[in-house]
C-alpha positions as CSV (number, residue, x, y, z in Angstrom):
1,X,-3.6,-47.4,-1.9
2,X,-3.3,-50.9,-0.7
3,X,-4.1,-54.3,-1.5
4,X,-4.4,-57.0,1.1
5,X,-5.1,-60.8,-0.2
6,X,-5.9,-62.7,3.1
7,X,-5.4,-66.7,2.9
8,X,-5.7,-69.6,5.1
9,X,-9.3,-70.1,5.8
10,X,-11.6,-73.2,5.2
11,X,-14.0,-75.8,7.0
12,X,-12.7,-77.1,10.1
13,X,-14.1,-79.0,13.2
14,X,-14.9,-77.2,16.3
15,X,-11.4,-77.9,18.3
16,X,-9.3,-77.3,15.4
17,X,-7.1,-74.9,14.7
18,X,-6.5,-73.0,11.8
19,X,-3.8,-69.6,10.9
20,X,-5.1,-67.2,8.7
21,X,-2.5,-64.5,6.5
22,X,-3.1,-61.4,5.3
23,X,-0.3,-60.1,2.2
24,X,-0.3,-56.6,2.1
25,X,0.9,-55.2,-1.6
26,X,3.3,-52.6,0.5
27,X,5.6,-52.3,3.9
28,X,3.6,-52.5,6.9
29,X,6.9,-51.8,8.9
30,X,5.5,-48.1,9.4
31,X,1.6,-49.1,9.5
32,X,0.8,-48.4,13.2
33,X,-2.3,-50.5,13.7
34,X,-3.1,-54.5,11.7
35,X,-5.9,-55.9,12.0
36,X,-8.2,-58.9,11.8
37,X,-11.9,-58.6,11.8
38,X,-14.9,-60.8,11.1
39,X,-18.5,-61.2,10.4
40,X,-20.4,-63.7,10.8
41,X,-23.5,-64.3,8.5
42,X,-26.5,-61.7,9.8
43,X,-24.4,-59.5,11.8
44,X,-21.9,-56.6,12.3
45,X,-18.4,-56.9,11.8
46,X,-16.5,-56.9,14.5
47,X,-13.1,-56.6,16.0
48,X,-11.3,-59.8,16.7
49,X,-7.4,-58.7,17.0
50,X,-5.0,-55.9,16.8
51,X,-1.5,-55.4,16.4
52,X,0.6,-52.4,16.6
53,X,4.3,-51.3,15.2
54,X,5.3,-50.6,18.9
55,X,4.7,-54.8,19.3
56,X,1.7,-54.6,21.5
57,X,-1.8,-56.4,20.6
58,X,-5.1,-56.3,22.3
59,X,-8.1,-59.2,21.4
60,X,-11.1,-59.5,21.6
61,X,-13.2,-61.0,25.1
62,X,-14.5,-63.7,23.0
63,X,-10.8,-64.9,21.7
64,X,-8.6,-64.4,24.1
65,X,-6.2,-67.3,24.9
66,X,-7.6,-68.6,21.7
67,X,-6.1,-66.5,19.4
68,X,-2.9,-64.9,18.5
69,X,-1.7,-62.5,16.3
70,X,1.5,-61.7,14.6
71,X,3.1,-59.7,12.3
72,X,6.1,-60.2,9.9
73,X,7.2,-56.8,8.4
74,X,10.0,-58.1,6.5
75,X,7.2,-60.4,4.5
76,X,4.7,-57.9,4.5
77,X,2.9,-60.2,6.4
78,X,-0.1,-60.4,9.7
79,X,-1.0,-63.7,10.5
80,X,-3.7,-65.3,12.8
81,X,-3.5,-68.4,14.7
82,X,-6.9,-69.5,15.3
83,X,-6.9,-72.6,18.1
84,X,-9.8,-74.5,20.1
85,X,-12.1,-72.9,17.1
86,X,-15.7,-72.8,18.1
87,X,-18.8,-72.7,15.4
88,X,-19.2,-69.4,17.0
89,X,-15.8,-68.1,15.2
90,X,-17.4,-68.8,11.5
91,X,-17.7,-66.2,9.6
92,X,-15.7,-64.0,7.4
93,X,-12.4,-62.4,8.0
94,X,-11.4,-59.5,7.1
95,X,-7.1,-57.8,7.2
96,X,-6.7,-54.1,8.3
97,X,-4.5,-51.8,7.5
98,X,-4.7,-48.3,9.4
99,X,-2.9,-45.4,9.0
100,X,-3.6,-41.5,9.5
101,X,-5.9,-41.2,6.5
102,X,-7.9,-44.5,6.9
103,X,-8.6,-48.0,7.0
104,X,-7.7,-50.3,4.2
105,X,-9.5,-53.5,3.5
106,X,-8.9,-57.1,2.2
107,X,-11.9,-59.0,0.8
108,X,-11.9,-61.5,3.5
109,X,-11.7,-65.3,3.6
110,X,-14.1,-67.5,4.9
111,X,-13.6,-69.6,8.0
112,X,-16.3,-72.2,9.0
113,X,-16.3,-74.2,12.4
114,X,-18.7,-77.2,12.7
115,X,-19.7,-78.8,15.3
C-alpha cells in the first residue's frame, strides 16, 4: 500500500500558472510509471502526464508545451507545472503510482481556471 497526498491546486485565471505535488508515503525511486490525471466535472478521467524511472515522459495532445512534469525521488516527490492554464484544464487531479500489481491513487486536488 500507498498513500499519495496531492497539493498545489486552487482558483486561478486562465493564463496563469499553477504546479501541483503529489507526496507519496514510500520511495518512488523504483516506481516505473507517475502519473497525473484529471477529471473534469461530467466526464471521464483522463490522462494528462506521465513520467517513468528511466527519465522519459509522454503528455497528453491537449497539454503539450503547456505542461511539465517532474519527479524528485529523493523527496518522494512528482510535481506538475501547469502554465498558460485554460478553463478547459479545471477539474480534478488525480497522482499515480503504478507498479506490477496496480495503480495507486491520491484523492485529487481541485484546480479551477476562469476565464
Amino acid at each position: 500500500q500507498v498513500q499519495l497526498v496531492e497539493s498545489g491546486g486552487g482558483l486561478v485565471q486562465a493564463g496563469g500558472s499553477l504546479r501541483l505535488s503529489c507526496a507519496a508515503s514510500r520511495s518512488i525511486f523504483s516506481v516505473r510509471t507517475m502519473g497525473w490525471h484529471r477529471q473534469a466535472p461530467g466526464k471521464q478521467r483522463e490522462l494528462v502526464a506521465t513520467t517513468t524511472n528511466g527519465g522519459s515522459t509522454n503528455y497528453a495532445d491537449s497539454v503539450k508545451g503547456r505542461f511539465t512534469i517532474s519527479r524528485d525521488n529523493a523527496k518522494n516527490t512528482v510535481y506538475l507545472q501547469m502554465n498558460s492554464l485554460k478553463p478547459e484544464d479545471t477539474g480534478v487531479y488525480y497522482c499515480a503510482y503504478t507498479i506490477p500489481t496496480g495503480t495507486f491513487w491520491g484523492k485529487g486536488t481541485l484546480v479551477t481556471v476562469s476565464s
